[in-house]
Every structure is written in C-alpha cells, then in structure tokens.
KOLDOZA-983795 format. One record per atom (N, C-alpha, C, O, CB): atom name; y, z, x; residue number from 1. Coordinates in nm, 3 decimals. Glycine has a CB too. Layout:
<pts>
+------+---------+---------+---------+-----+
| atom |       y |       z |       x |  nr |
+------+---------+---------+---------+-----+
|   CA |       Y |       Z |       X | NUM |
...
+------+---------+---------+---------+-----+
</pts>
This chain:
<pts>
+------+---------+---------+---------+-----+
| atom |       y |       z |       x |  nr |
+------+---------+---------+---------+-----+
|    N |  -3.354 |   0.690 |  -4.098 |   1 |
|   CA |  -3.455 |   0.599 |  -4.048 |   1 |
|    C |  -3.388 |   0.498 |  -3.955 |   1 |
|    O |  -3.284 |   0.452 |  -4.002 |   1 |
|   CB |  -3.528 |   0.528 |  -4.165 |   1 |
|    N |  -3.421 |   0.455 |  -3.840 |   2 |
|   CA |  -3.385 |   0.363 |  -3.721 |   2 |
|    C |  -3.453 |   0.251 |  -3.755 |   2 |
|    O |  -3.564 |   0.242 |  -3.809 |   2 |
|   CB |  -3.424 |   0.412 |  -3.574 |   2 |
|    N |  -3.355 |   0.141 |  -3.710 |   3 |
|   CA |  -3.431 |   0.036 |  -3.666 |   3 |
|    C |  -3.542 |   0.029 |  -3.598 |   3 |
|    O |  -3.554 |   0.118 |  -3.514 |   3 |
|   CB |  -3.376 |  -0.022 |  -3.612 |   3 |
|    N |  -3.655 |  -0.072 |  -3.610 |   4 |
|   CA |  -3.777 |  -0.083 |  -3.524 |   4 |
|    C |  -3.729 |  -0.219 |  -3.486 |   4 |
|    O |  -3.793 |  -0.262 |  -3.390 |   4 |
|   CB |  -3.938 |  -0.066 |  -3.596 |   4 |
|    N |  -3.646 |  -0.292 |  -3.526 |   5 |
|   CA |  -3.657 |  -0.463 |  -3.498 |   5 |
|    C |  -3.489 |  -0.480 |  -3.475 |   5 |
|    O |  -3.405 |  -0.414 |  -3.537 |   5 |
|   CB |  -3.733 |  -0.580 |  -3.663 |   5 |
|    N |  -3.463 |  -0.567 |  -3.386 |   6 |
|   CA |  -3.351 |  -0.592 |  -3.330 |   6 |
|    C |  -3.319 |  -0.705 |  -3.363 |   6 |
|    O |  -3.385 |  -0.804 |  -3.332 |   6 |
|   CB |  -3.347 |  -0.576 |  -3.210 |   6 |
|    N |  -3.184 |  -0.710 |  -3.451 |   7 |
|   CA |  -3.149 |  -0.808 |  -3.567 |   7 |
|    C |  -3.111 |  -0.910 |  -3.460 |   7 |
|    O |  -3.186 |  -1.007 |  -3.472 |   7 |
|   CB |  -3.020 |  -0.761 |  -3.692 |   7 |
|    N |  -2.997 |  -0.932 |  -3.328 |   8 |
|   CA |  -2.958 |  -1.064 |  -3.297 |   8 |
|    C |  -3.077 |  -1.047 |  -3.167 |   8 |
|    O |  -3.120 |  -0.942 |  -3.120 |   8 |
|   CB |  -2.769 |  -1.097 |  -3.262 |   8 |
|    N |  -3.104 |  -1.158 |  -3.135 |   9 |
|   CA |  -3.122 |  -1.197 |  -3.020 |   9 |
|    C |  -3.010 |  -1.231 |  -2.882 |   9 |
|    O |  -3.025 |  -1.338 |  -2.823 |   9 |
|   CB |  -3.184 |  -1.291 |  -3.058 |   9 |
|    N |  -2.927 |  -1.159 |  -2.847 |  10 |
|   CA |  -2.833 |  -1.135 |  -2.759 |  10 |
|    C |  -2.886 |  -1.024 |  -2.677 |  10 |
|    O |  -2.907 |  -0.908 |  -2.709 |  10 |
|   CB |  -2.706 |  -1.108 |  -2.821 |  10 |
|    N |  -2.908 |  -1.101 |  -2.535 |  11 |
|   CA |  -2.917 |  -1.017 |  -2.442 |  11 |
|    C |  -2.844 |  -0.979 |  -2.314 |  11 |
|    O |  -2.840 |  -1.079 |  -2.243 |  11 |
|   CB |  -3.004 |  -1.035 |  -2.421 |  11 |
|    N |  -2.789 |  -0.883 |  -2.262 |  12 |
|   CA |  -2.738 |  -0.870 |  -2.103 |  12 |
|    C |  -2.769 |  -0.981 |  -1.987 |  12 |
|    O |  -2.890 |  -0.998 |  -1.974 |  12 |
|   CB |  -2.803 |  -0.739 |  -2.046 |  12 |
|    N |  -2.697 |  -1.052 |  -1.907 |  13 |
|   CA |  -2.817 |  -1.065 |  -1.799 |  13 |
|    C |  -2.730 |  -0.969 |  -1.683 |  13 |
|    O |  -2.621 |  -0.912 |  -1.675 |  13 |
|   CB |  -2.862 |  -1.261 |  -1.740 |  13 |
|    N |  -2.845 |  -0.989 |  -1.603 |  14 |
|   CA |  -2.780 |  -0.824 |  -1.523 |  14 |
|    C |  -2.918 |  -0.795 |  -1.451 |  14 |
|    O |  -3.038 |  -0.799 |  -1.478 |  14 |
|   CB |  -2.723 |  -0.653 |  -1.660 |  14 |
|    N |  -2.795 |  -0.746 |  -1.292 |  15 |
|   CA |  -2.895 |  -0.708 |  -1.207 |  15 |
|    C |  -2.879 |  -0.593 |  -1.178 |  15 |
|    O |  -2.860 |  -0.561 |  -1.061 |  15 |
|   CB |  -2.911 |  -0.773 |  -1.102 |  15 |
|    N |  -2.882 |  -0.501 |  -1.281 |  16 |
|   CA |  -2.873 |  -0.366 |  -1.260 |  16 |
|    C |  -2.957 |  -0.324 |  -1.429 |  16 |
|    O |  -2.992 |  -0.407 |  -1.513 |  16 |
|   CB |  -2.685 |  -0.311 |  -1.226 |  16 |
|    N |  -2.972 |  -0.180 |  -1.440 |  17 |
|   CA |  -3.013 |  -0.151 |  -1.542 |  17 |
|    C |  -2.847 |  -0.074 |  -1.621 |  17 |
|    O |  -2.816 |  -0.089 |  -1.739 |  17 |
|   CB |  -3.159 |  -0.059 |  -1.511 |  17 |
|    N |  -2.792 |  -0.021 |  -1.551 |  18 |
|   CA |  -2.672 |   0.043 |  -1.644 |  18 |
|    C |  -2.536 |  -0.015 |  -1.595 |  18 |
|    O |  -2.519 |  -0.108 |  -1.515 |  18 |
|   CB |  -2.664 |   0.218 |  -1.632 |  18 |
|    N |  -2.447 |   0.059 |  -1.658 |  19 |
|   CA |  -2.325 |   0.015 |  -1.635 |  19 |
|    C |  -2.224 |   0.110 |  -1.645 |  19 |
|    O |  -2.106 |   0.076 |  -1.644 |  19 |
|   CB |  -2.301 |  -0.082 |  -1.709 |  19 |
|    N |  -2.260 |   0.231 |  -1.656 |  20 |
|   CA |  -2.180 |   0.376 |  -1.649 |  20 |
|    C |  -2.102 |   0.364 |  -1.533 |  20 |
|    O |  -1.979 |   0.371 |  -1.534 |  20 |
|   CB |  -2.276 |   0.516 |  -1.637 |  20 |
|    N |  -2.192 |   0.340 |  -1.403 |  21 |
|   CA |  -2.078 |   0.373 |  -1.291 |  21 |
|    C |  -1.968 |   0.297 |  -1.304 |  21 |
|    O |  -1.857 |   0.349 |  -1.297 |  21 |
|   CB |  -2.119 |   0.352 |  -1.150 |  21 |
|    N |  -1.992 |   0.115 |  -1.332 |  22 |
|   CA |  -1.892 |   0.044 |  -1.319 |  22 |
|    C |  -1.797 |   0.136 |  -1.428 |  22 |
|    O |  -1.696 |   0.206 |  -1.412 |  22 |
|   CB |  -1.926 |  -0.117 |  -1.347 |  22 |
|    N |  -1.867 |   0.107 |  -1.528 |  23 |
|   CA |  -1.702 |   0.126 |  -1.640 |  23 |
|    C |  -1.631 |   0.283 |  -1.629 |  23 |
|    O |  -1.515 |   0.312 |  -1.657 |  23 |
|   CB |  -1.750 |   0.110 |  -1.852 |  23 |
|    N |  -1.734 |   0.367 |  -1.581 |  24 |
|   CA |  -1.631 |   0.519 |  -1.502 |  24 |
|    C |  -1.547 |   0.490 |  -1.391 |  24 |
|    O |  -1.447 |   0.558 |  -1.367 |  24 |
|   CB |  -1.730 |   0.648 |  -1.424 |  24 |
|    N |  -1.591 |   0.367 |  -1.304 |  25 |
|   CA |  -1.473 |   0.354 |  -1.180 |  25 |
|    C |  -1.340 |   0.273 |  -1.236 |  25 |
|    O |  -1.233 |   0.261 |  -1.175 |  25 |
|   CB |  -1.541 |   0.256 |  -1.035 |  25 |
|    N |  -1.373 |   0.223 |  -1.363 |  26 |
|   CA |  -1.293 |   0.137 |  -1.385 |  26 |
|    C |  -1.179 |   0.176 |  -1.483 |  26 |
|    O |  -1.062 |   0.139 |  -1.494 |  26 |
|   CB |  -1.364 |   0.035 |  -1.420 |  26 |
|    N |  -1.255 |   0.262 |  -1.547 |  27 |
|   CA |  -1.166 |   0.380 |  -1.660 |  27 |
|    C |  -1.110 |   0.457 |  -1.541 |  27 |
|    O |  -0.992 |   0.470 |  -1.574 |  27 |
|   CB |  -1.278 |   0.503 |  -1.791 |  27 |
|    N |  -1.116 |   0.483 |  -1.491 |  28 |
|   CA |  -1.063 |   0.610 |  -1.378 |  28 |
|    C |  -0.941 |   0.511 |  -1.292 |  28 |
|    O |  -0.835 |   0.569 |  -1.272 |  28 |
|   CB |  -1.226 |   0.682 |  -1.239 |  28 |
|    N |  -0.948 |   0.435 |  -1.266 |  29 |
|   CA |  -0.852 |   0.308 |  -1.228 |  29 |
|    C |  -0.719 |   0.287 |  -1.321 |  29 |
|    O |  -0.598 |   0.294 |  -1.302 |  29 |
|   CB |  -0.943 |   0.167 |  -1.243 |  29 |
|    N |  -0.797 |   0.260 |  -1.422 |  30 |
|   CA |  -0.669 |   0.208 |  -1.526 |  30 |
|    C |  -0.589 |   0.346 |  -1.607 |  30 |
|    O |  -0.495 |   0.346 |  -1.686 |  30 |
|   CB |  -0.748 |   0.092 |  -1.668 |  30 |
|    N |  -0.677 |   0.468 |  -1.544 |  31 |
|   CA |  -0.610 |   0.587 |  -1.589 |  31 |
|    C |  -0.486 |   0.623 |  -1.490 |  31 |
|    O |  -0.371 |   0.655 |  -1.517 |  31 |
|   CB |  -0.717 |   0.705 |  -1.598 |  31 |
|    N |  -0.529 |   0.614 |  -1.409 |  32 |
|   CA |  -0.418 |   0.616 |  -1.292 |  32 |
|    C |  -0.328 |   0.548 |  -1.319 |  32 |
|    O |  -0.216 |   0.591 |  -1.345 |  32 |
|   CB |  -0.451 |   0.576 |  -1.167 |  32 |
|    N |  -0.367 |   0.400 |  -1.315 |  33 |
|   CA |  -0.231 |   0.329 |  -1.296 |  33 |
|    C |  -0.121 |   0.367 |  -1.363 |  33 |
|    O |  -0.006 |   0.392 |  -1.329 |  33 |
|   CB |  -0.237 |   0.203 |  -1.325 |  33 |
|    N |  -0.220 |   0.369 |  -1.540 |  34 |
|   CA |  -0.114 |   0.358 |  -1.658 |  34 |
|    C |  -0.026 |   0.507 |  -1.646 |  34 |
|    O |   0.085 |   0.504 |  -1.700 |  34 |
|   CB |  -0.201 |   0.339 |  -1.829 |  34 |
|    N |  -0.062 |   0.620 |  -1.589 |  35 |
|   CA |  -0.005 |   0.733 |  -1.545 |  35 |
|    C |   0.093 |   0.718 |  -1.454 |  35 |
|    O |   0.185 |   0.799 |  -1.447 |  35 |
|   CB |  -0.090 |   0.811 |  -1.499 |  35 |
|    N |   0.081 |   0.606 |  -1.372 |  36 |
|   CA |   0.216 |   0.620 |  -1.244 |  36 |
|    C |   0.313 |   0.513 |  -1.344 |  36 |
|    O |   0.435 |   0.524 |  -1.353 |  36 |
|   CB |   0.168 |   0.535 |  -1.025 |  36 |
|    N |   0.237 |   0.419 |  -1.412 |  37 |
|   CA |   0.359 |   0.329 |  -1.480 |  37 |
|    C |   0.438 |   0.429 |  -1.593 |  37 |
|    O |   0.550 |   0.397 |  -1.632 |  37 |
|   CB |   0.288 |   0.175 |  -1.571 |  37 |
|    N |   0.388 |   0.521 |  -1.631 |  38 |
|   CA |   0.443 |   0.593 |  -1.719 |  38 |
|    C |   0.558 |   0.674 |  -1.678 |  38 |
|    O |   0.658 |   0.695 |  -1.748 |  38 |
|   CB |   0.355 |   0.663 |  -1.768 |  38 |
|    N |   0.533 |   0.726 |  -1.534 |  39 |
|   CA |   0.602 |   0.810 |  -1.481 |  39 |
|    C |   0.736 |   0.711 |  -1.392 |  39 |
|    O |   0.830 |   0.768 |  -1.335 |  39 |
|   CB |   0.495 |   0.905 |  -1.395 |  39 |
|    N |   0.722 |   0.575 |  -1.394 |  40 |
|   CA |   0.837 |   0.548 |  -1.307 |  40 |
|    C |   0.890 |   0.411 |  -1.448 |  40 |
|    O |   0.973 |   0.321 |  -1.434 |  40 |
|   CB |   0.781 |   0.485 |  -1.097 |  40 |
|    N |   0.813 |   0.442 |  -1.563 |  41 |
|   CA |   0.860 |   0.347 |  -1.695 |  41 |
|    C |   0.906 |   0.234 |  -1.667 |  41 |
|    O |   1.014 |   0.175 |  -1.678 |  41 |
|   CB |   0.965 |   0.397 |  -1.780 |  41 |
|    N |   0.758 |   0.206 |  -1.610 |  42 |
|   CA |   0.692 |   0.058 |  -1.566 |  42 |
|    C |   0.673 |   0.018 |  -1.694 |  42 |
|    O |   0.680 |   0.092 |  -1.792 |  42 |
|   CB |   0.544 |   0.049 |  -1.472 |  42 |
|    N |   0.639 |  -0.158 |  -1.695 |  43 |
|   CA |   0.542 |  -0.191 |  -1.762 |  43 |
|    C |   0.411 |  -0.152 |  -1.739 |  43 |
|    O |   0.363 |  -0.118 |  -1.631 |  43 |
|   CB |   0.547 |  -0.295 |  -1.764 |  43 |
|    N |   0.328 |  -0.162 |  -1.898 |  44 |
|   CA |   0.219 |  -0.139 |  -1.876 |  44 |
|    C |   0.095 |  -0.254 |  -1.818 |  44 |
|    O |   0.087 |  -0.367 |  -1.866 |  44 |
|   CB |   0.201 |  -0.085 |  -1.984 |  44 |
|    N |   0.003 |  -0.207 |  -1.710 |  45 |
|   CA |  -0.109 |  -0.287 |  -1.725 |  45 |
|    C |  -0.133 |  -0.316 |  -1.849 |  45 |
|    O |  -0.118 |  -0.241 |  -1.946 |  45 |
|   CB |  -0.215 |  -0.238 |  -1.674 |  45 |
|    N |  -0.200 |  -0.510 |  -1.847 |  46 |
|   CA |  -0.267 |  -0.570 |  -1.907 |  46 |
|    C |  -0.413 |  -0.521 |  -1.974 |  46 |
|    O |  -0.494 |  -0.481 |  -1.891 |  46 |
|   CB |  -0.267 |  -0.654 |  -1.835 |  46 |
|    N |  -0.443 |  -0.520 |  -2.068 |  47 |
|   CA |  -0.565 |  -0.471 |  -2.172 |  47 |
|    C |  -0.701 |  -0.534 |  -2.095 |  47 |
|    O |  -0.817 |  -0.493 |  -2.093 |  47 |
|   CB |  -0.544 |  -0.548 |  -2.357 |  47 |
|    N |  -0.640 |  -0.647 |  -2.034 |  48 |
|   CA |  -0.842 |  -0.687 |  -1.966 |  48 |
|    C |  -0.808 |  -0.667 |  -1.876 |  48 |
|    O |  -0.876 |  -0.733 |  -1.797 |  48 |
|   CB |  -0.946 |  -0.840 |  -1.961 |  48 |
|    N |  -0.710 |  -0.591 |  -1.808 |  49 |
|   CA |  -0.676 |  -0.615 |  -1.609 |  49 |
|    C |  -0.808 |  -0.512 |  -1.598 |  49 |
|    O |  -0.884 |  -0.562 |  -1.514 |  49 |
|   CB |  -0.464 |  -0.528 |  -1.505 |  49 |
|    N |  -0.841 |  -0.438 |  -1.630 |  50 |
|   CA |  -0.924 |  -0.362 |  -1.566 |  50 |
|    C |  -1.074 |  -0.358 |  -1.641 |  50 |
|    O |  -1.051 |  -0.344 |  -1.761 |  50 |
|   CB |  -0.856 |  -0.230 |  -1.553 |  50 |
|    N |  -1.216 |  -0.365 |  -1.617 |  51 |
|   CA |  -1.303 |  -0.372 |  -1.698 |  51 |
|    C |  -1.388 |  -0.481 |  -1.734 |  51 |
|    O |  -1.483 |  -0.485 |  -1.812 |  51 |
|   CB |  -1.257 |  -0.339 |  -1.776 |  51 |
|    N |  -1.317 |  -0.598 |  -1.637 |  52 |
|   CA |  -1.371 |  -0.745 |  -1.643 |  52 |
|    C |  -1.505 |  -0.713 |  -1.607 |  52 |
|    O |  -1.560 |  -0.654 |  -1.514 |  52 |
|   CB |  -1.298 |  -0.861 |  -1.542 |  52 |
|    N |  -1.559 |  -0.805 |  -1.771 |  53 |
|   CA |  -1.715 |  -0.819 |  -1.742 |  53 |
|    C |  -1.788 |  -0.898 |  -1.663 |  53 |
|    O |  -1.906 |  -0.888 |  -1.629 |  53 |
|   CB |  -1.772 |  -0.844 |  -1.836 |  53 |
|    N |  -1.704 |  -0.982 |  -1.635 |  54 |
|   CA |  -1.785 |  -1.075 |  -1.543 |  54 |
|    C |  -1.780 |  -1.011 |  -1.387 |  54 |
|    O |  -1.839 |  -1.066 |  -1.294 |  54 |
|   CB |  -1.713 |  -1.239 |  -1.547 |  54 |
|    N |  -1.701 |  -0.884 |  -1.370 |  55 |
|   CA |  -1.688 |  -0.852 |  -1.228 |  55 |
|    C |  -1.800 |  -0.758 |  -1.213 |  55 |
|    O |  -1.838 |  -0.709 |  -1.107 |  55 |
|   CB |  -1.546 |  -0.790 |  -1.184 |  55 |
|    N |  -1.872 |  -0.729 |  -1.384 |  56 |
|   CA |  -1.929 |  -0.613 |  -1.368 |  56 |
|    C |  -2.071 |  -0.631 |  -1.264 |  56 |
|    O |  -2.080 |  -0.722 |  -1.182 |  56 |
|   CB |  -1.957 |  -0.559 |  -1.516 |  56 |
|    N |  -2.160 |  -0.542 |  -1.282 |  57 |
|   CA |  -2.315 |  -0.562 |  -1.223 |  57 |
|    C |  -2.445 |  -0.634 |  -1.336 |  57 |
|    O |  -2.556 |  -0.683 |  -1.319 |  57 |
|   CB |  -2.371 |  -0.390 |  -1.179 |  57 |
|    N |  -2.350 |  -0.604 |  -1.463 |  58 |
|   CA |  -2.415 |  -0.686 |  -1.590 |  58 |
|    C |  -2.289 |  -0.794 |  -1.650 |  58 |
|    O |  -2.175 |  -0.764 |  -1.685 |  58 |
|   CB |  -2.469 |  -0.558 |  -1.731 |  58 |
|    N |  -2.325 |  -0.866 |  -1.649 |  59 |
|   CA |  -2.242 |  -1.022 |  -1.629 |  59 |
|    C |  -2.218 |  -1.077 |  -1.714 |  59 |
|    O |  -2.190 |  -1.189 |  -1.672 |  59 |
|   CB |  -2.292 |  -1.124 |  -1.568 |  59 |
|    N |  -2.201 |  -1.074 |  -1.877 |  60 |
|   CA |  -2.221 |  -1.146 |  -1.965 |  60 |
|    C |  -2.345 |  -1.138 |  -2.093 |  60 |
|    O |  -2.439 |  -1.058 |  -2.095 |  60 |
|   CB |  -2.224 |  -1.240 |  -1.894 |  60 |
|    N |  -2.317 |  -1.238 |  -2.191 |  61 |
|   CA |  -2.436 |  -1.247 |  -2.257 |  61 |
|    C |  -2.517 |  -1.360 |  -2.261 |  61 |
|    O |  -2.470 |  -1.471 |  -2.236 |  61 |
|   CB |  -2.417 |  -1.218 |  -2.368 |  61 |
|    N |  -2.629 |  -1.343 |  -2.290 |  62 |
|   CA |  -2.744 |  -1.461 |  -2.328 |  62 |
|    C |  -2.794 |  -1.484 |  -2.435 |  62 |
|    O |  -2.888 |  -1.406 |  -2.455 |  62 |
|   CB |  -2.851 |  -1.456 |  -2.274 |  62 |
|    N |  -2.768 |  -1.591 |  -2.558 |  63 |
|   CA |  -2.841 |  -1.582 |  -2.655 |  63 |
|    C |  -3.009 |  -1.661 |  -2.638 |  63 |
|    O |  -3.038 |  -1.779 |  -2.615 |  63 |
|   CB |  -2.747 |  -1.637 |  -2.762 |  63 |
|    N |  -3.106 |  -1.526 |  -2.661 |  64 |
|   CA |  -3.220 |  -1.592 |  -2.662 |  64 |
|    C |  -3.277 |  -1.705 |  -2.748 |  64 |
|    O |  -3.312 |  -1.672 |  -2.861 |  64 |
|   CB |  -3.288 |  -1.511 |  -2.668 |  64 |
|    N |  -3.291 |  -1.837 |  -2.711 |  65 |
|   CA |  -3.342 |  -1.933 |  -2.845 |  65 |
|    C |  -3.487 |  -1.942 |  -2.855 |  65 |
|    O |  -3.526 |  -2.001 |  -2.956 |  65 |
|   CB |  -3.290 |  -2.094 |  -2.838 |  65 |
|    N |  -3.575 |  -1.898 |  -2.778 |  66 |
|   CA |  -3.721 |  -1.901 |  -2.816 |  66 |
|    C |  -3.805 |  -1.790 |  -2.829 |  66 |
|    O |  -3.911 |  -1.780 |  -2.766 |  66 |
|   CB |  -3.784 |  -1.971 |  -2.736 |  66 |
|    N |  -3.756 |  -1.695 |  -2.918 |  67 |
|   CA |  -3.793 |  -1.525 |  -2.941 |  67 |
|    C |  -3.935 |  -1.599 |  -3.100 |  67 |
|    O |  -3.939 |  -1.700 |  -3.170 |  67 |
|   CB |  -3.571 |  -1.374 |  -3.023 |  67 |
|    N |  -4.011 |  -1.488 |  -3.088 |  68 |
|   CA |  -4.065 |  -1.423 |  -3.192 |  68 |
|    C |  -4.053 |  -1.274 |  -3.254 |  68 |
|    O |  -3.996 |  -1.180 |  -3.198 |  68 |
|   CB |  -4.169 |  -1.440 |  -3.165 |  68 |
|    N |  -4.108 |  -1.270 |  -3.361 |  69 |
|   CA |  -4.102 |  -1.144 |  -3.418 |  69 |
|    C |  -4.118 |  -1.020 |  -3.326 |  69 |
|    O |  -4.037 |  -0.930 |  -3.300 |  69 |
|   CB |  -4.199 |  -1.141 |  -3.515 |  69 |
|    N |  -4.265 |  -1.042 |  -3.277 |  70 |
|   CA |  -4.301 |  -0.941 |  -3.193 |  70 |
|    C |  -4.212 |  -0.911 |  -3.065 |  70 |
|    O |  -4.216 |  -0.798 |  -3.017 |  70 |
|   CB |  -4.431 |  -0.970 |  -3.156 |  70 |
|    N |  -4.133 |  -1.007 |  -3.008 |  71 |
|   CA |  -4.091 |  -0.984 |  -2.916 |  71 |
|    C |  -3.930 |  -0.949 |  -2.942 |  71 |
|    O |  -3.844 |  -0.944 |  -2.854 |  71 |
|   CB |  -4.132 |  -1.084 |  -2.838 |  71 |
|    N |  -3.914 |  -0.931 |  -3.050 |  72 |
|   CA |  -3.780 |  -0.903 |  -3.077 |  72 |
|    C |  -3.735 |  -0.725 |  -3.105 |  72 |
|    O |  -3.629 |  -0.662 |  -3.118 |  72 |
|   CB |  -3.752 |  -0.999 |  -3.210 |  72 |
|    N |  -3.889 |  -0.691 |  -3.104 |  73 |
|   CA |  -3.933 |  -0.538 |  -3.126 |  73 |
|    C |  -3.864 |  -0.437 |  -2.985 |  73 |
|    O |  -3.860 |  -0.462 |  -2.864 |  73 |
|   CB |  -4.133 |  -0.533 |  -3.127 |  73 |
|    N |  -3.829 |  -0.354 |  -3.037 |  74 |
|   CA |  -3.758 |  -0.232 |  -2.924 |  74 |
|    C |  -3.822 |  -0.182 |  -2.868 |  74 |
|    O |  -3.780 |  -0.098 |  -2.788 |  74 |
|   CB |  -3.691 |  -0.125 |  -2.956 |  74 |
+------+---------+---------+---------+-----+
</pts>
C-alpha cells in the first residue's frame, strides 16, 4: 500500500520539471575526471565539486508553512 499523503512539506523550487539531464551531465563529468586522476594517480576530485545544487535547474528547497491537509495530497 502507497502513500496517499505527503508527510513533510518540503518542496523543489525550480524552473524546470526534472533533473535527469543535469545530474547525467554531471555524473558523466565526474566519471571522467576521477578516471584520468586515476590513471596519472592524481588526487581525487572533491565529493561536492561536481553536482552542485544550486548550479542545478532545480535550486534548492522550500519549506512550505501555510499547507493544509488537502493540499498536502499527491
């Protein structure tokens, strides 16, 4: 059985509807790199160098403070 009601009120804001492309260009980025640092036993890229949310097309979160029941529905 699924949820019908969405426990936090935390939402995206964002001017896009998805975020696949960003985080595939961005996984595909940090795959590379960490592949050439491997091969010339570099250091590795940094864990947030690549994937920053705020660079994304969805930007962060919003906690909603004036929700009702009904509107908290999926």
């Amino acid at each position: 059985m699924s949820r019908s009601k969405q426990k936090t009120p935390i939402f995206g804001i964002t001017t896009s509807k998805v975020q696949k492309t960003f985080r595939s260009k961005e996984n595909r980025a940090k795959r590379r790199k960490v592949k050439i640092q491997l091969a010339l036993n570099e250091e590795m890229p940094h864990e947030k160098e690549y994937g920053n949310e705020w660079s994304s097309p969805r930007d962060g979160k919003l906690y909603w403070t004036n929700y009702t029941k009904e509107s908290m529905r999926k």
